[in-house]
C-alpha positions as CSV (number, residue, x, y, z in Angstrom):
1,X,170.4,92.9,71.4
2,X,168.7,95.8,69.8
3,X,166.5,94.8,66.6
4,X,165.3,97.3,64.1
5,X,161.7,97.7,63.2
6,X,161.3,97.2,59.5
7,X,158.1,100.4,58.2
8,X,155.8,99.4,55.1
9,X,155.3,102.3,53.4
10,X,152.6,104.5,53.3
11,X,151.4,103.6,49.8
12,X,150.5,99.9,51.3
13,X,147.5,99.9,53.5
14,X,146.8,96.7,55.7
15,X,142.7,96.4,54.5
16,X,140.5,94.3,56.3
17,X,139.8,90.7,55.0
18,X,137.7,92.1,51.8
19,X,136.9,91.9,48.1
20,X,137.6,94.4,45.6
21,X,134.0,94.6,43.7
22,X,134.1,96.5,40.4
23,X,132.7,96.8,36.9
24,X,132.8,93.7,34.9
25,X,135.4,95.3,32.5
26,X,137.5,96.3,35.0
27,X,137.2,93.4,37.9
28,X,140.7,92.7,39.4
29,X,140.7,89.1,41.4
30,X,139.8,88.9,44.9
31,X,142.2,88.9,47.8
32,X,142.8,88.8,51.6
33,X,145.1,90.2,53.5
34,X,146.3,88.8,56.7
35,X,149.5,88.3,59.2
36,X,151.2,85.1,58.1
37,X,154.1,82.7,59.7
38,X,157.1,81.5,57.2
39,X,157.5,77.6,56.7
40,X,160.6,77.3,55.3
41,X,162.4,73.7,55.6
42,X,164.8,74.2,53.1
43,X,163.1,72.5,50.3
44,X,159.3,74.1,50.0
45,X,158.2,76.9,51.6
46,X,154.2,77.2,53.0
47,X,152.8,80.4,55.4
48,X,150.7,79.4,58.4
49,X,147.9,81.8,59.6
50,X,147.3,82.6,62.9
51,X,143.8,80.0,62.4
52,X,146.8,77.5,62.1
53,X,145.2,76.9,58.5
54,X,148.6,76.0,56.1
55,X,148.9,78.3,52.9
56,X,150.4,76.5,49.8
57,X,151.7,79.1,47.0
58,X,151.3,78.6,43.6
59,X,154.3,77.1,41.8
60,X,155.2,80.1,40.1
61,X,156.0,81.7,43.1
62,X,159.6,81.3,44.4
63,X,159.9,82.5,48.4
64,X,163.0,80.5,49.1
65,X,164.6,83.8,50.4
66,X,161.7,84.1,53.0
67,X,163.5,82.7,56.7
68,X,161.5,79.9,58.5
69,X,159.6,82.0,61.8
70,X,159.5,85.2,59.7
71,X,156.3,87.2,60.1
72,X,154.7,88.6,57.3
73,X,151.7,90.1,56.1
74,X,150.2,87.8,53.1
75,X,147.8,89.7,50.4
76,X,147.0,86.2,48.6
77,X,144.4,84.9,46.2
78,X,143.0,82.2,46.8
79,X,142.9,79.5,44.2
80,X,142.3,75.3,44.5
81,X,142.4,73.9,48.4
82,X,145.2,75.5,50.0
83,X,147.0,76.8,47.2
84,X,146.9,80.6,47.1
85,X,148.1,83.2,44.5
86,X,150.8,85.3,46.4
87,X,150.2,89.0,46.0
88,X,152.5,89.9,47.8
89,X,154.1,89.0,51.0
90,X,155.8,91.7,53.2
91,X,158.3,91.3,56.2
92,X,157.3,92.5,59.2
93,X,159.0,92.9,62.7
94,X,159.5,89.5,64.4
95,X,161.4,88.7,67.7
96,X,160.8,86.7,70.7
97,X,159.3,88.2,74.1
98,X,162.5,89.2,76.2
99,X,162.8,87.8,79.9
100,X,166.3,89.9,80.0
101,X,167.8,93.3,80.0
102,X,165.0,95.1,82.0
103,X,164.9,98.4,82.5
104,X,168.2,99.2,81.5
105,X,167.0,98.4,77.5
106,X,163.1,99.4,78.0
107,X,162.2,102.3,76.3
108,X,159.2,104.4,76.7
109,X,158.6,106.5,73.9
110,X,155.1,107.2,73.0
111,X,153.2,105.5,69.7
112,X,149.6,105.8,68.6
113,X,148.2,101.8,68.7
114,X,145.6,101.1,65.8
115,X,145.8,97.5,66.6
116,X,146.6,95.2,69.3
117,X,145.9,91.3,69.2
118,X,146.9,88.1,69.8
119,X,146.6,85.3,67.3
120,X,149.1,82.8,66.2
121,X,150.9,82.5,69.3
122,X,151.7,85.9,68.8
123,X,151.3,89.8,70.2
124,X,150.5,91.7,67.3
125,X,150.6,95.1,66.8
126,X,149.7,97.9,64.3
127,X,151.3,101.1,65.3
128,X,151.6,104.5,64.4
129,X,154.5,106.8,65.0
130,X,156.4,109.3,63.4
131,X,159.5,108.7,61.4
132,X,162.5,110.9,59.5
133,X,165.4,109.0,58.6
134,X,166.5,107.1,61.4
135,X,166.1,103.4,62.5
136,X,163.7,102.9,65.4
137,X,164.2,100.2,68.0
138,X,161.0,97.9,69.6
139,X,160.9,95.2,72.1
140,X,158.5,93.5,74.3
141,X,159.7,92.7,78.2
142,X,158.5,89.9,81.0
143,X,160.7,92.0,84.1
144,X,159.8,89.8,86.3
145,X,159.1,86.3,86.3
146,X,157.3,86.1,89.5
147,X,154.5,88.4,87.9
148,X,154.5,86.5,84.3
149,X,151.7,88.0,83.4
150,X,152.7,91.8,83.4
151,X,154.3,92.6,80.0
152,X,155.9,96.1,78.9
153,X,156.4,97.2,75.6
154,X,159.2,98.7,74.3
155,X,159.8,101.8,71.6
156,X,163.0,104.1,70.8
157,X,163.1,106.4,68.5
158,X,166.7,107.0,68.8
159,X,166.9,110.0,68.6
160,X,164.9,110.7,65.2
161,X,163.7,113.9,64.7
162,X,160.7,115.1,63.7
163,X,159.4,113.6,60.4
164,X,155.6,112.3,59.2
165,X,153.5,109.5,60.1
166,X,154.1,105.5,59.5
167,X,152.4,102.4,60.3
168,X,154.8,100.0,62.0
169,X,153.9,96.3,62.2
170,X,155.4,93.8,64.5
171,X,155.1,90.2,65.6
172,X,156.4,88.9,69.2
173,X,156.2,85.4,69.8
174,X,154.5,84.5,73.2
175,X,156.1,80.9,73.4
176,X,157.3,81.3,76.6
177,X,154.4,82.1,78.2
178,X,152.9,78.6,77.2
179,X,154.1,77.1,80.5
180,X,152.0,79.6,82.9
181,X,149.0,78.9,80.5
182,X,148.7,75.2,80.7
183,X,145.4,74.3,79.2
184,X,143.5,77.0,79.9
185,X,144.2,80.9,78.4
186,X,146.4,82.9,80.1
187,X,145.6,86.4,80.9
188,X,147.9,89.0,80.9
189,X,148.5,92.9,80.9
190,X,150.3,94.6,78.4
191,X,151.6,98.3,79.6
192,X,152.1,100.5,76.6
193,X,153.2,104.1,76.7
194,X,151.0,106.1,74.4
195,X,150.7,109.7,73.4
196,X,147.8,109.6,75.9
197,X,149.8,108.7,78.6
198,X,150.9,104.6,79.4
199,X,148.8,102.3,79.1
200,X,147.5,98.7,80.8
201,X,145.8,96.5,78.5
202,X,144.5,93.2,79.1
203,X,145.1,90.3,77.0
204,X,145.0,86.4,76.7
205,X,146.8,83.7,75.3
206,X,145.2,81.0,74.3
């Protein structure tokens, strides 16, 4: 099944873990920005970093529409212990690493990576691409399980023409790699088609 890749818009830049330093007068309150996991058990909802640390929002904060396993990025404040000020708190693209529908669904259209990482359990990516009007698809693929650790990402444009650049920001949860690594990391390489040509990357899971 296809899934969309949800943009944040140009206007929002993904800073490095920082504080804003300014006059006295005009100081606004210090913040961090980071990628984020949804707790949500139906009665309180939390946001796990990828350090596994658990982030309690304040109680005038209401995320109950925020789905358990959604990936976000968190600008947050902190405040007493765990419990943060929520700045904001910004769906990103989440899905599972695909063992199925290789190549016939793989798509190789070129993006421009700022960021590749794993944390969290996770491969996460920033990219950049260029984007009109029309929804773009991404996936990542394990084609064959005899060579687990060969991954290839996937990007469609679908067709949409010519438009301006976005940052694109997606999450893909490595569980099922967890029974190759055991107890000790597990390397792998991820081949991504960029405008410079495709890619191999090497990665690990820890």
């Amino acid at each position: 099944m296809k899934c969309k890749i949800i943009f944040i818009g140009c206007a929002f830049i993904l800073f490095a873990i920082s504080a804003c330093d300014k006059e006295q007068a005009s100081r606004i309150d210090d913040y961090i920005v980071e990628f984020a996991t949804v707790m949500n058990d139906g009665s309180s909802v939390k946001f796990k970093l990828d350090n596994q640390k658990i982030l309690v929002p304040s109680a005038s904060d209401d995320f109950s529409d925020k789905k358990n396993g959604q990936r976000i990025v968190l600008n947050y404040t902190p405040l007493n212990g765990d419990t943060v000020k929520v700045n904001s708190a910004s769906n990103i693209f989440t899905a599972s690493l695909r063992t199925d529908g290789f190549p016939v669904e793989y798509h190789s259209d070129p993006v421009k990576i700022q960021s590749l990482w794993v944390g969290g359990n996770y491969l996460n990516a920033i990219i950049e691409v260029e984007y009109h009007d029309t929804a773009h698809t991404a996936a990542l693929f394990q084609p064959n399980p005899a060579e687990p650790d060969q991954l290839y990402f996937s990007y469609s444009r679908n067709g949409d023409p010519a438009g301006y650049p976005v940052k694109a920001y997606a999450s893909f949860l490595l569980d099922k790699l967890k029974e190759y690594a055991g107890s000790q990391p597990f390397k792998f390489v991820l081949y991504i088609n960029t405008y410079e040509g495709m890619r191999s990357i090497e990665l690990q899971l820890k």
